[in-house]
N, C-alpha and C positions, 0 to 999 in steps of 0.2 A: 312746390315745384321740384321736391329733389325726388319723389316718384318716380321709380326707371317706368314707368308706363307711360307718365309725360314728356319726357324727353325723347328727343328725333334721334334717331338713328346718325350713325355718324361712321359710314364707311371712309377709308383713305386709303388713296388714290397709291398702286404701284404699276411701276412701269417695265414691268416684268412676269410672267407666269407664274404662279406657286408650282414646283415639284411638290409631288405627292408626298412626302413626306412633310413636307412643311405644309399642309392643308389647315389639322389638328392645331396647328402653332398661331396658326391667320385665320382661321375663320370657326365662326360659334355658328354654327349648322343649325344646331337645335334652337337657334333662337326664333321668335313667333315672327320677329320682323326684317329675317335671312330674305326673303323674298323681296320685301322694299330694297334692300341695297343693294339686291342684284339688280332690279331693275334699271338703279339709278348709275349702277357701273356700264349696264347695256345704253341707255340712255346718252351715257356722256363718254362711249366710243373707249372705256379705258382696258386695261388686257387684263388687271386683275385690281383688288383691293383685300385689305386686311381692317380687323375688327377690332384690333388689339385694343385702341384707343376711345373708342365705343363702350359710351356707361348705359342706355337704351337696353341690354340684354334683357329680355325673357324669354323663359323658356316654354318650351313648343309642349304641350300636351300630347306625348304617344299615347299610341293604341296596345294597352299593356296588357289584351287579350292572349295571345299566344306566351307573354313572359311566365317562366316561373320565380319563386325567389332563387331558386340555386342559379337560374342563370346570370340572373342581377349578380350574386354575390362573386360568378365565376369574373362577371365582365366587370364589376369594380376593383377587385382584387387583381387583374393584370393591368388596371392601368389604363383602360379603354374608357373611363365615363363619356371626354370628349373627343373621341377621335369613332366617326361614322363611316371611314373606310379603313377598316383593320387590317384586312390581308388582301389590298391590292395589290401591292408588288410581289407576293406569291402570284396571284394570279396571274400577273399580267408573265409571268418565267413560265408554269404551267402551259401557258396557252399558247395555239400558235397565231398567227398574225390574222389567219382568216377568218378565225374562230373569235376574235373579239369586236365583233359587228356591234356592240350591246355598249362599249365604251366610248 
């Protein structure tokens, strides 16, 4: 039973929005069962949740077609393994207000 594939997922509950920077800190994106606990945060009406406490982790199988290794080694080496939105808050400065129809 200590198989993280048998064990449930286990989002907790915050009563507050994550800022973007605190995304990478709360939530394991890459995991295969990020989808269940989103569900279950829309389900029970809550504003956000955090992973932290979640042993259930596995990881999501990318499509490592277009990767090379030099990119893996550029994106390990700054520190980005888990963090899936890197240069949002660049972009969101970059951009102007009409132009972020996509966020």
């Amino acid at each position: 039973m200590d198989e993280p594939s048998l064990r449930r997922p286990n989002p907790v509950r915050l009563y507050r929005t994550l800022r973007v920077h605190e995304v990478d800190l709360h939530r394991r994106i890459a995991c295969r069962r990020y989808d269940e606990c989103l569900d279950r945060s829309v389900r029970s009406c809550w504003l956000s949740f955090t992973c932290v406490r979640c042993f259930a982790f596995r990881p999501r199988r990318l499509d490592t077609v277009d990767w090379t290794l030099d990119d893996l080694a550029h994106w390990l080496a700054e520190g980005r393994a888990n963090r899936m939105f890197q240069d949002i808050d660049a972009w969101l400065v970059r951009r102007r207000a009409g132009d972020r129809s996509q966020v």
